[in-house]
C-alpha positions in Angstrom: 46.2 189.1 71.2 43.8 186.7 70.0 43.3 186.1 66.4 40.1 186.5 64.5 39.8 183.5 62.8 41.9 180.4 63.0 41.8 177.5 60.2 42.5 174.0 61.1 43.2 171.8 57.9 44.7 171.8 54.4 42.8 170.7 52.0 40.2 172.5 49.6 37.6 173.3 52.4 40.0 175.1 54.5 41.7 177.0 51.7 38.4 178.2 50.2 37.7 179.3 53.9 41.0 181.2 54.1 40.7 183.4 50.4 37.3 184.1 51.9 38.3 185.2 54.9 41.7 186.6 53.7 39.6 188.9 51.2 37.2 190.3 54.2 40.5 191.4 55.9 40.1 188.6 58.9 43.7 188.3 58.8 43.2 183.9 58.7 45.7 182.0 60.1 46.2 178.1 59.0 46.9 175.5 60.8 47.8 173.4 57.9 48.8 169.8 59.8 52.3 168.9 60.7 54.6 166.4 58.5 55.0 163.3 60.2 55.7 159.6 59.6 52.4 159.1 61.9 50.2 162.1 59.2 52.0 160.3 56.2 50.7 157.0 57.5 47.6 157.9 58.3 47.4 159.9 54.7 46.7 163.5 56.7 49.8 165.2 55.4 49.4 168.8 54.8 47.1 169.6 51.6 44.3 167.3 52.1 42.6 164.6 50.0 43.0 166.1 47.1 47.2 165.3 46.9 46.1 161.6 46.8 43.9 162.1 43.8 45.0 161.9 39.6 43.0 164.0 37.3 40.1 166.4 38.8 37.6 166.3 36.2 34.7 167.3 38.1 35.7 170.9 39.8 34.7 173.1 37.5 36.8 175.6 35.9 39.6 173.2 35.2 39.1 171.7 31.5 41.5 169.3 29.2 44.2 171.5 28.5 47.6 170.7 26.8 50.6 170.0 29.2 52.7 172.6 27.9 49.7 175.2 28.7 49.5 173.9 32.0 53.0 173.8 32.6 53.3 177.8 32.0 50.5 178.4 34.0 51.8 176.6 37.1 55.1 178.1 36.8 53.4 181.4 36.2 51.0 180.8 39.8 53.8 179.5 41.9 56.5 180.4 43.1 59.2 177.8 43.0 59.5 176.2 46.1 56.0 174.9 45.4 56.2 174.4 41.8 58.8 172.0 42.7 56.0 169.8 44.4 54.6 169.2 41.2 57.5 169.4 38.4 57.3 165.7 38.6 53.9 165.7 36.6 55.6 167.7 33.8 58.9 165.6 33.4 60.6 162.4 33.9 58.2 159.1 34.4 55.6 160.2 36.1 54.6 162.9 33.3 51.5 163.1 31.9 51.2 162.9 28.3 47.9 164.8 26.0 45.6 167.2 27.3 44.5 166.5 30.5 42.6 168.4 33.5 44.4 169.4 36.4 45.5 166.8 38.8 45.0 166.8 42.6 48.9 168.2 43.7 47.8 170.8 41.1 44.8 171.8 42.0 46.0 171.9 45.8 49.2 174.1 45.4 46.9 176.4 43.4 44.4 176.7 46.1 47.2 177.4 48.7 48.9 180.1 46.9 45.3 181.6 46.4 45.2 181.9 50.0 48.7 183.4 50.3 48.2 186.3 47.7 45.5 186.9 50.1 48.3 187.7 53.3 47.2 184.0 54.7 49.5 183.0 57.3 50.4 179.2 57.4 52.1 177.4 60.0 52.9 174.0 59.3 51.8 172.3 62.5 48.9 170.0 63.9 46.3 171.5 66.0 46.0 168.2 69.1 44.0 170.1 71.4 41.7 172.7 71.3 39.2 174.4 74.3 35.8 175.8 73.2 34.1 176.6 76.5 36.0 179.3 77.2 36.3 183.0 75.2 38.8 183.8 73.1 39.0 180.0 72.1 42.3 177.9 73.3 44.2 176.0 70.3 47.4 173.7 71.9 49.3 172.5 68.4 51.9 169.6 68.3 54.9 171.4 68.5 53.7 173.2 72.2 52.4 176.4 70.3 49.0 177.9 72.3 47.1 180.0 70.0 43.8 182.5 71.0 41.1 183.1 68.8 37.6 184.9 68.2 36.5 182.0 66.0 37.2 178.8 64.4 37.0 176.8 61.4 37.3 173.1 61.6 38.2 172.1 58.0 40.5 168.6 59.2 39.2 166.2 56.4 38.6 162.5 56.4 41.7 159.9 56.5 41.0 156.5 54.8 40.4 153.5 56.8 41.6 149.7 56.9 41.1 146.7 57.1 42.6 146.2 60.9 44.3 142.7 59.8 47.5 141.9 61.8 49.0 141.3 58.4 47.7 144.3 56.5 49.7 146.3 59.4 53.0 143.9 59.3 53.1 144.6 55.7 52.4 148.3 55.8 54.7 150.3 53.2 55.6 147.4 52.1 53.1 147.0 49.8 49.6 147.8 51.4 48.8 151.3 51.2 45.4 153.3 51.1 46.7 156.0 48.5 47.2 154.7 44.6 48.2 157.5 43.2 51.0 158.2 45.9 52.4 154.0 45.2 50.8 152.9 42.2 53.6 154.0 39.8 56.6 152.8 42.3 58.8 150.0 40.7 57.4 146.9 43.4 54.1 147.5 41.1 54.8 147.8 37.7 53.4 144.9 35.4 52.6 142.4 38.6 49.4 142.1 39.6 47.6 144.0 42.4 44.4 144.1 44.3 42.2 146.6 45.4 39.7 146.6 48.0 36.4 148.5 48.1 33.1 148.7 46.1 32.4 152.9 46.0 33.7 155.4 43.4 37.3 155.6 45.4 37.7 152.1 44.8 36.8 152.5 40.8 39.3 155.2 40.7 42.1 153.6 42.7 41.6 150.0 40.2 41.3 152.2 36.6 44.6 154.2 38.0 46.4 151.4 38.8 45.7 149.2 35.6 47.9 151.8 33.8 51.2 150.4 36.2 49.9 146.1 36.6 49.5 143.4 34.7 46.0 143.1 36.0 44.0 144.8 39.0 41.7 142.5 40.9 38.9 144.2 42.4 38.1 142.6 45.7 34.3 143.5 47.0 32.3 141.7 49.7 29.2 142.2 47.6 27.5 140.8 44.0 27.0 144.8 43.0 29.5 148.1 43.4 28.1 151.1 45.6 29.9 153.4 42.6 28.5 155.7 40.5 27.0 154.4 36.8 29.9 156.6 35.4 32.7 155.0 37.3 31.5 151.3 37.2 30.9 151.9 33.4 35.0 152.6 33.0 35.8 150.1 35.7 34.4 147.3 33.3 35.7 148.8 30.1 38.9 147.8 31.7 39.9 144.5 30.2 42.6 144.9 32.5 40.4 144.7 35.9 38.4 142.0 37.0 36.1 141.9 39.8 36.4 139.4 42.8 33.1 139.4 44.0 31.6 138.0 47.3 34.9 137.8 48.5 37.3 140.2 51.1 40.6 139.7 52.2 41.7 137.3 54.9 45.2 137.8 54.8 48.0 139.4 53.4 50.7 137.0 52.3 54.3 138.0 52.0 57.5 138.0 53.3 60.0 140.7 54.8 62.4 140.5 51.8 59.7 140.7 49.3 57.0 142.4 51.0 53.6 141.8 49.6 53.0 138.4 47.4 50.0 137.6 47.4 45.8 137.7 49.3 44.4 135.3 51.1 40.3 135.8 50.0 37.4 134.3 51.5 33.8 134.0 50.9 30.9 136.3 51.9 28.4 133.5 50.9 29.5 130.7 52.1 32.2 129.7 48.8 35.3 128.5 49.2 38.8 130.8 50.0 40.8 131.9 47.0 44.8 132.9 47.3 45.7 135.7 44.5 49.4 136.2 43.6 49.8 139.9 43.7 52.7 142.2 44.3 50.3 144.9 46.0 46.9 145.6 48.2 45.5 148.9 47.9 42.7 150.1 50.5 39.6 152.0 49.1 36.7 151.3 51.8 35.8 154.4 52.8 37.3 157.4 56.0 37.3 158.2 59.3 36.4 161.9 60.5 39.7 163.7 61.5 38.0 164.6 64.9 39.7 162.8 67.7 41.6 166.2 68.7 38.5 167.6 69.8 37.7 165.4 73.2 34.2 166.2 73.0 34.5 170.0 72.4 31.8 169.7 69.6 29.0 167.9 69.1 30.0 164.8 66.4 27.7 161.7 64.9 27.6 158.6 65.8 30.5 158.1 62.9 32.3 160.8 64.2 31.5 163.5 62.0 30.7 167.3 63.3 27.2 167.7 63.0 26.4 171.1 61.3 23.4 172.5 63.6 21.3 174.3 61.1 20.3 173.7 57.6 22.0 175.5 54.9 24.9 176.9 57.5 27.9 175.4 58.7 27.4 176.4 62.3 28.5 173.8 65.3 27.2 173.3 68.1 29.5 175.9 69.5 29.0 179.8 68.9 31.8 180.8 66.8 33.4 177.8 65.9 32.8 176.6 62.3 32.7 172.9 60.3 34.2 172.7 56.5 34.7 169.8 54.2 34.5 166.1 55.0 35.2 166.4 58.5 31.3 167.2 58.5 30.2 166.3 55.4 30.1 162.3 55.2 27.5 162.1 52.1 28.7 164.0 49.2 32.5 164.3 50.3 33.7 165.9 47.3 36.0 168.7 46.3 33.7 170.7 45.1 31.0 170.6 48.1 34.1 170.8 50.9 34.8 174.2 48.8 31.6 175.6 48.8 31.0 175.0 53.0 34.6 176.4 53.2 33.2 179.6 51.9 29.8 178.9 54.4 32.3 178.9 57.2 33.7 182.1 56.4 31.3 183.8 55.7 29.5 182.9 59.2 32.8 183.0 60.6 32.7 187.3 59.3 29.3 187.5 60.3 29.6 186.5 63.7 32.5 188.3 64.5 
C-alpha cells in the first residue's frame, strides 16, 4: 500500500513538514539519511545543517536562558536516547557556560521529537533513487528498501563545498574540515593557529567560533570586502583574535601524515606575492551544493542544481505531487527559519493535493 506522504531529509524543513503533516493525520514517513563515513564526510548525516551550527539566535522562540533551565527542559522533551546526543553541551568540556540560546544539536533533537509525538515514522536510511513519472511514486533507498507513495517532499538540504585541492583531500580529517563546530574544540586545535576560508556570514561564524579554541584565526578571502552581513562582519572585527587575509586563497595545504595539517600555502588574487601561514587547521566556509544528485533528472533543478519551485508563494515542483523544502530549493535566504516555514508550504500543498 502506498504511503501518503513520504519525507526525504533531516533537517528543520523536513521536520516542520512532518509535525504538519503528522497533525493532518497523513501518517508521514521520513526518510531521514543513512549514517555513513561517505554522509559524515560529505556533512549530510541525519539532522541537517543545523547539527553543525553553535548558538541559534535568530529562530524565534528560543531566547538566552540559563543552562540549568535548559538542561530540565531537554531532559523533560526527550527521551534519553536522544538526550544523550546533546548531554555533552551540559557537562564536561564542551559545556556551555551563562545563559545562552539554544544550540543547533538542540534545536534539531527538539524538532525531531516534535515530529514523533506526532506518530512520525523514521527510518534511518538514504533515499538514492527515486521515479516520478509513474503513479504511486517509486522511492529505492540505500539499504535496497522500495517505498510507494501518493506524494513527496524533497527536504535533502545543502552540503558544503571545497576547495578541490589534491592536498585539501590528502589532508582530509586530518585537519581540513568544512564543519567548525563539529572539530574546532578537538585537541589538534586548541591554542595553534587556524585558518578559515570564505567571505559570507558562514565564514564569520566558523572564524568567531573558532577564536574561542586558537591562538589566532586567519581569515582567508579572495576579495578586499566580506559578502557577510553588517552584523556578522561587525563581531568578526571586534575579534582581536582574527585577522583577515585579504586578496589571498589557498594554494596548498602543507602538512605531513604524522602531524596532519601545519601550515597554508596562500597566493595572490591581484597579482602580490604568495604567503605560507603556520597553522594547525583549515576550515572550509565557501558556500553548498544542492543535495540533488539522487534525482537523475526527475525534477526540474537550476543551473546550480537547486529544485526550482514553479509557482510563487508555493513550493510546488515541476512534478504534480511532489514537493521542495529547505535549502535544497532555496539558494538565497538558506536559513533555519525560511527552510521551516516552506516545510510547512510543502505540507500543506502536500494535504491539499492529496
Amino acid at each position: 500500500m502506498a504511503e501518503k506522504v513520504v519525507i526525504i531529509g533531516s533537517g528543520p524543513a523536513a521536520w516542520t513538514a512532518a509535525i504538519y503533516a503528522a497533525r493532518a493525520n497523513l501518517a508521514p514517513l521520513v526518510f531521514e539519511g543513512a549514517i555513513t563515513e561517505q554522509n559524515r564526510l560529505n556533512s549530510t548525516l541525519p539532522l541537517g545543517q543545523l547539527n553543525l551550527t553553535t548558538e541559534v539566535e535568530n529562530f524565534p522562540s528560543w531566547p538566552h536562558a540559563d543552562p540549568a533551565a535548559l538542561l530540565a527542559y531537554a531532559q523533560s522533551a526527550l527521551p534519553p536516547e536522544r538526550f544523550a546526543n546533546v548531554a555533552h553541551l551540559f557537562g564536561g568540556k564542551a559545556a556551555h557556560t551563562g545563559k545562552r540560546s539554544a544550540v543547533g544539536p538542540e534545536l534539531r533533537e527538539f524538532m525531531r521529537q516534535q515530529a514523533v509525538n506526532f506518530q512520525t515514522r523514521i527510518i534511518t536510511d538514504d533515499i538514492v533513487k527515486v521515479d516520478f513519472r509513474q503513479r504511486p511514486f517509486r522511492l529505492h533507498s540505500l539499504e535496497g528498501k522500495t517505498i510507494e507513495a501518493l506524494s513527496v517532499i524533497v527536504a535533502t538540504g545543502a552540503r558544503a563545498n571545497y576547495l578541490g585541492l589534491p592536498s585539501e583531500q590528502k589532508f582530509m580529517n586530518l585537519g581540513v574540515s568544512a564543519c567548525a563546530t563539529c572539530d574546532g574544540a578537538l585537541p589538534r586545535f586548541r591554542n595553534q593557529p587556524i585558518v578559515v576560508v570564505g567571505g559570507g556570514d558562514t565564514a564569520c561564524e566558523e572564524a568567531h567560533h573558532l577564536a574561542k579554541f586558537g591562538s589566532v584565526v586567519y581569515l582567508v578571502h579572495r576579495r578586499d570586502k566580506l559578502r557577510a552581513s553588517k552584523i556578522m562582519q561587525d563581531r568578526l572585527f571586534a575579534n582581536t583574535k582574527i585577522q583577515v587575509k585579504w586578496n589571498s586563497e589557498v594554494e596548498e595545504v602543507l602538512g605531513s601524515e604524522e602531524d596532519g595539517v601545519t601550515g597554508v600555502k596562500l597566493k595572490s588574487t591581484v597579482g602580490g606575492g604568495s604567503e605560507t601561514l603556520a597553522t594547525r587547521g583549515l576550515f572550509i566556509a565557501i558556500g553548498h551544493t544542492p543535495n540533488t544528485d539522487f534525482l537523475e533528472g526527475q525534477l526540474k533543478l537550476n543551473e546550480t542544481g537547486y529544485i526550482v519551485w514553479t509557482r510563487p508563494q508555493r513550493a510546488w515542483t515541476s512534478v504534480e505531487g511532489v514537493f521542495a523544502a529547505g535549502d535544497v530549493a532555496d539558494n538565497y535566504y538558506r536559513q533555519a527559519v525560511t527552510a521551516a516555514g516552506t516545510g510547512c508550504m510543502a505540507a500543506l500543498g502536500a494535504e491539499r493535493w492529496l
